[in-house]
N, C-alpha and C positions, 0 to 999 in steps of 0.2 A: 574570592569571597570565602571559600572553606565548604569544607561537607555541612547542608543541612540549610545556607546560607543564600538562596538562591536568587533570592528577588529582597537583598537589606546591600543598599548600597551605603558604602561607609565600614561596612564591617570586610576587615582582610585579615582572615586567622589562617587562610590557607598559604599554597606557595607559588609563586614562579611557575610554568610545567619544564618538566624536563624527560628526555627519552634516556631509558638503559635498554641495556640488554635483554631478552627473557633469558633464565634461566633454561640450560637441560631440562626439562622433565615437568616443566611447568606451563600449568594451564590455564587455559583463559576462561573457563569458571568449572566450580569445582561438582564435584563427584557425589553423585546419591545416591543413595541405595535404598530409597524409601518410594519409587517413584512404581509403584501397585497397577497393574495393565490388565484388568478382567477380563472375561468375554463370557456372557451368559443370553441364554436365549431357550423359547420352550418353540412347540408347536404342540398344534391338538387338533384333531380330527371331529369335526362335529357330529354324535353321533345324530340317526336317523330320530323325529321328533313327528308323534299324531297328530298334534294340534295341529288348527288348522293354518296360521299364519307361520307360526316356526316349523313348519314341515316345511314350507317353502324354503324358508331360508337356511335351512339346514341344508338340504334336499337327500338325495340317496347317496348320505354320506361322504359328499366330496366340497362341502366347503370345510375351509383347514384355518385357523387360525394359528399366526407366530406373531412371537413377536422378541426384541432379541436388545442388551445395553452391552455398550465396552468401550472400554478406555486404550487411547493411544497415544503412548508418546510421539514425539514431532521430533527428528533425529535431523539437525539442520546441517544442511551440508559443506563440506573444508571449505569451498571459497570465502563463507564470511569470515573467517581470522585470519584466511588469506590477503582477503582484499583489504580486512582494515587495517591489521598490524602491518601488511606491505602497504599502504598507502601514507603510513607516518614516515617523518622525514628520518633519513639515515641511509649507510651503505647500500647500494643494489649492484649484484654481481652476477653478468649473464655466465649464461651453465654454457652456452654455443662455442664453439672454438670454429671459424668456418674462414675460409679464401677471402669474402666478400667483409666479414666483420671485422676479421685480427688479422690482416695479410701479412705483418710481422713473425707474431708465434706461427702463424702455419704453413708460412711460406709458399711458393709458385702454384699455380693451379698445377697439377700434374705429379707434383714432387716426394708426394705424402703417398703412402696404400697401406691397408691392411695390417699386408705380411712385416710392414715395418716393425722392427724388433721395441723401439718407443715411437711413440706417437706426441702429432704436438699438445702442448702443453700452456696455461696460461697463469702466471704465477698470482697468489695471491695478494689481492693489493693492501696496501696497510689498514689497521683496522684503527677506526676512532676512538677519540677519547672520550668515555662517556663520565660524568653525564651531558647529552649533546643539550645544549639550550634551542628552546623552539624559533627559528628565523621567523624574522615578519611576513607575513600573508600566510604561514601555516597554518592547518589545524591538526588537531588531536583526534585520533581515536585508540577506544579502549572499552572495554566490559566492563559494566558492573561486576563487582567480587562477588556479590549476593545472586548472581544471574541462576536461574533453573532452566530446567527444560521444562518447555510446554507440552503441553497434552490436550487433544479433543474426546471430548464425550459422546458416542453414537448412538441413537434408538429408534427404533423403529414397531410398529404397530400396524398387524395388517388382516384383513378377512379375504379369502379366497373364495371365492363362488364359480362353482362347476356350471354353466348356465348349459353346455348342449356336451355332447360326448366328444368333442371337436375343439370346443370355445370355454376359456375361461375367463372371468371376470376379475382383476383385484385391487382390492380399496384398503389405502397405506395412508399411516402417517411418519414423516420419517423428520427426523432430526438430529442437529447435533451441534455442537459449542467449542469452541479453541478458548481456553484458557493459559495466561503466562506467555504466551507467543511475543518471539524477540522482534523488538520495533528497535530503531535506530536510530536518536534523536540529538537536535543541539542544543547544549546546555544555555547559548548564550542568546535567548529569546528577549529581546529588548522591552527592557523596561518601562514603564510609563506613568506607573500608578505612586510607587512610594517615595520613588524621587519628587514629586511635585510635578513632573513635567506636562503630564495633563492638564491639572490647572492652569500652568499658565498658556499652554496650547487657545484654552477656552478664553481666555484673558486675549490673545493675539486674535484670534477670532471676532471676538468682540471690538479691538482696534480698526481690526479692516474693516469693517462693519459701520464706524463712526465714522470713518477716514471715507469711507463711499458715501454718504450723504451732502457732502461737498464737493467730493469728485467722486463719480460713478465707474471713473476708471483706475482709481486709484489702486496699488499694490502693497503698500505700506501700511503696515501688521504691528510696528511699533509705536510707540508713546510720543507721539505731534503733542502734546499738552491740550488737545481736546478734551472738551466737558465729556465725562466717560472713560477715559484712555486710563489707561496702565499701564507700568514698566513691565517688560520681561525680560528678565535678568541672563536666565539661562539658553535659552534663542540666541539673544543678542550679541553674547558673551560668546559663544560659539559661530555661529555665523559671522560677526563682524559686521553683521547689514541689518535691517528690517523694511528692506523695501525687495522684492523679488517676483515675481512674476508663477514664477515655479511650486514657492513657498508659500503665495497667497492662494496657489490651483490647490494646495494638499490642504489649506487653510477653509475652503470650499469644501471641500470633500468628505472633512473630516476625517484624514487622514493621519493622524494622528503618529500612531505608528511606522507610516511612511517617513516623516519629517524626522522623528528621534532616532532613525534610522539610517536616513543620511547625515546624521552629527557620531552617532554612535560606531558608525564604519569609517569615516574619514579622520584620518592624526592626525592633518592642523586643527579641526575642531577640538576636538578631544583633546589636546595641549593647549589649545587655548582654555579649556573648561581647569583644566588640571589645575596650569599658573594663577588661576581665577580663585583656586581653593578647593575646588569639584574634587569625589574621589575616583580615580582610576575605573573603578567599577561602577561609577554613576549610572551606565546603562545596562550595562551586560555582567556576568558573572565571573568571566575569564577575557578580560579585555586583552591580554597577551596575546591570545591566539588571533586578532586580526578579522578579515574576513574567511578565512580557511576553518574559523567555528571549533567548538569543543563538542565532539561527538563520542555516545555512550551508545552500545545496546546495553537493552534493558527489558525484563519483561512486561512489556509496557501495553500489550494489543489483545484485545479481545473480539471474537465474532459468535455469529448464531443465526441458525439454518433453522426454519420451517417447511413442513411444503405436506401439500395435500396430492398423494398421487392418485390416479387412476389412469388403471391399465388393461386391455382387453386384446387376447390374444390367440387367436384361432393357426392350430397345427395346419400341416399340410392335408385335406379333405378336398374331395370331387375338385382337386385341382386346382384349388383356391386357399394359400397361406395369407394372414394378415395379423397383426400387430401394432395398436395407437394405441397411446398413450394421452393424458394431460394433467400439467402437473399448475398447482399455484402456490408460488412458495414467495418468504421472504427471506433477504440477505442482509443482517447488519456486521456493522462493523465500526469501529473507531480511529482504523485506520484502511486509508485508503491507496493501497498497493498489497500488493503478493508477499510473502514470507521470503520469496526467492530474491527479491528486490533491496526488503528491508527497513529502508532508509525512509520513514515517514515521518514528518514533525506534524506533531498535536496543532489545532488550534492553539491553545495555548498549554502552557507545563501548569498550568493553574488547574486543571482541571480536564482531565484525557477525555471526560465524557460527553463536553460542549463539541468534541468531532465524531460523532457516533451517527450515525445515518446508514440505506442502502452504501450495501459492498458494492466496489467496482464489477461483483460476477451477480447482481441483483438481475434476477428475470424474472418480474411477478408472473408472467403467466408464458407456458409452454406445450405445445400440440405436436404432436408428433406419430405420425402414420408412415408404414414400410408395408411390402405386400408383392408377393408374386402368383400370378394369375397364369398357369397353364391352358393355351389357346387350346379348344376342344376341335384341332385337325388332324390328320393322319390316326395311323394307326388302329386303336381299337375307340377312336373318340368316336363323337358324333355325328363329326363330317369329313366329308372326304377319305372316306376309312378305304376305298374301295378301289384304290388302285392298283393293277398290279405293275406296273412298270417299277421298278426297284427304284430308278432315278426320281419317279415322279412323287412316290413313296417318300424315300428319304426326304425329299425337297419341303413335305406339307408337314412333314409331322416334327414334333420335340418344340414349337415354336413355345415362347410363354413372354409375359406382360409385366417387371418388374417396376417399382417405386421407390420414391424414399422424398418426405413431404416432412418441414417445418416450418411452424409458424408461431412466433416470439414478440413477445413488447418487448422494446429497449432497453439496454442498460442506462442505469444511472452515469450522469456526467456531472464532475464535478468543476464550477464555476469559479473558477481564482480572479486574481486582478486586485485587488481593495484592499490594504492594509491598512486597520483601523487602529488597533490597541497593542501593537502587535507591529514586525517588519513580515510577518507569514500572510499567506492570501487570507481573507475574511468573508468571499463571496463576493456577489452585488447587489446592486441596488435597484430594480425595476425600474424606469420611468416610463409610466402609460405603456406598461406591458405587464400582461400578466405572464406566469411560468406557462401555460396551455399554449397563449401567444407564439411564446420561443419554441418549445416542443413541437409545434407545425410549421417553425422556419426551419429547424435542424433534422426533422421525419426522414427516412429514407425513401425515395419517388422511386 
């Protein structure tokens, strides 16, 4: 369809895809120098205060207020232009020369060592004529030119309270944002809306619909010349049928997207729409590429961290270290997988914000207690100080009581299955269940 063209079927100003070569020295997006990495931060010591209420909260100078902003960039690492630019089709040449792979170039087990003045050797095999054309079932990947590095925002806000000479108290708020973070996505999200193909989806619907009041088990979605019925041209012309079993289940469902999806991936359909008049791009943007898809990174991801800490933490005293914590934060995000991953498709390219919900690392609420307790035996404690046998000695004392306790509400899970407007999941649909329902069937016992 061409740059800018993504969802106008009919319109082909772009090209063909084709692979070359990269160049020497050339990169898969380009170079800033504008990319500004701060890090500021104060603290302040409260001084002592008469009053009667903020003397408290002050107290004898040891609560401390910080609080501290900075930026960082996300430095993504070689696998992803490894994995994608090696994942397009073209030459692949193992670097191995081994007994078991090449028994040719490196001849007998035994035959080859070291000290050999040359070693074997694998010659290089000829190299293609580019530009290579994309085979069927291929896909593409490639960078946006425009790609940047991303960056997250950090801050944090916090009051410290001295509550005993042993125990501190501290109440924080912490935050932070990914901005421009590379997502990995396919250009060729099927169509549905400016084709027409949804209308008549609802028109075929409508069919089955009239077709069942005469037969209640009918499957036939096309135009019987029943009072109500209407042709659909684009179904039919594709499919070759309108009676299916399959097609009347996606016709139920409202699947919408499911159905232009089985036309849009399969080439006899698709050449039947072609010879029909349809254009090549009827569905998808880059119909070339097959089911193997046209994939871009792009910075296309954004998230954002809240959370409310508090922390209470008593030093080692009469024997007794301790440490808890609870934290309640939220996780959004609009996409749903790790930066290390990548590869996430939006709900839809219409609009990255319709997949914004808890992150997959969403933990509304977190407790968390550790704590080592020196048993008061042997030695100079309070019991059993008073032995003298050296064995018996050794045996009661140094003992002590260690922990480490958490407790977490679940992460978010996200619901796939349903392809409504769309070939991508679209969630589901409850019947006579609420979301608490499921949440107490999937709980951990």
């Amino acid at each position: 369809s061409g740059v800018g063209n993504l969802f106008r079927p009919g319109t082909m100003t772009g090209a063909v895809p084709q692979f070359m070569p990269a160049d020497r020295g050339q990169h898969f997006y380009g170079i800033s120098w504008r990319n500004i990495a701060p890090s500021l931060g104060f603290a302040w010591v409260v001084p002592k205060m008469d009053l009667p209420v903020l003397s408290w909260l002050a107290g004898e100078g040891g609560t401390v207020i910080r609080s501290g902003y900075s930026i960082a960039t996300i430095r993504e690492g070689m696998n992803i232009p490894i994995s994608l630019w090696g994942s397009n089709q073209g030459r692949t040449v193992s670097m191995s020369v081994a007994p078991g792979t090449f028994p040719v170039e490196f001849g007998a087990p035994g035959s080859v060592w070291f000290r050999d003045p040359t070693l074997p050797a694998r010659a290089e095999p000829d190299r293609p004529q580019y530009p290579l054309a994309v085979l069927p079932g291929n896909g593409v990947n490639d960078f946006d030119p425009r790609l940047k590095m991303g960056y997250a925002q950090s801050w944090t806000f916090s009051v410290q309270r001295e509550l005993t000479k042993s125990t501190v108290l501290d109440v924080r708020y912490v935050g932070n944002r990914g901005t421009r973070l590379w997502r990995q996505i396919n250009l060729n999200e099927v169509n549905i809306f400016e084709n027409g193909f949804l209308e008549e989806f609802r028109i075929a619907q409508e069919n089955l619909r009239i077709a069942r009041l005469s037969n209640p088990a009918s499957v036939n979605f096309g135009n019987q010349g029943l009072p109500g019925q209407r042709p659909i041209p684009i179904i039919q012309t594709a499919l070759v049928l309108t009676s299916d079993t399959n097609y009347a289940l996606n016709l139920e469902r409202g699947q919408a997207g499911s159905l232009a999806s089985s036309i849009a991936t399969n080439t006899t359909r698709m050449d039947n729409l072609v010879r029909a008049g349809y254009p090549p791009n009827f569905f998808r943007v880059n119909p070339t590429t097959g089911s193997g898809g046209a994939w871009l990174v792009i910075n296309g991801a954004d998230s954002s961290y809240h959370a409310l800490q508090v922390e209470v933490r008593r030093r080692m005293s009469r024997g007794l270290l301790v440490q808890g914590s609870y934290a309640w934060s939220k996780s959004l995000s609009n996409m749903q997988a790790s930066s290390s991953v990548l590869e996430s498709q939006p709900t839809t390219l219409r609009n990255y914000a319709l997949g914004k919900g808890p992150s997959p690392w969403d933990l509304r609420h977190g407790l968390k207690l550790n704590f080592i307790y020196e048993l008061p035996f042997g030695g100079s404690r309070t019991w059993l100080s008073g032995f003298q046998n050296p064995v018996l000695k050794k045996l009661v004392e140094g003992w002590e009581i260690a922990g480490v306790s958490r407790l977490q509400s679940g992460s978010s899970e996200l619901l796939t299955g349903r392809a409504t407007f769309n070939q991508n999941d679209n969630g589901v649909v409850f019947q006579n269940l609420t979301a608490k329902d499921y949440q107490n069937m999937v709980k951990l016992r």
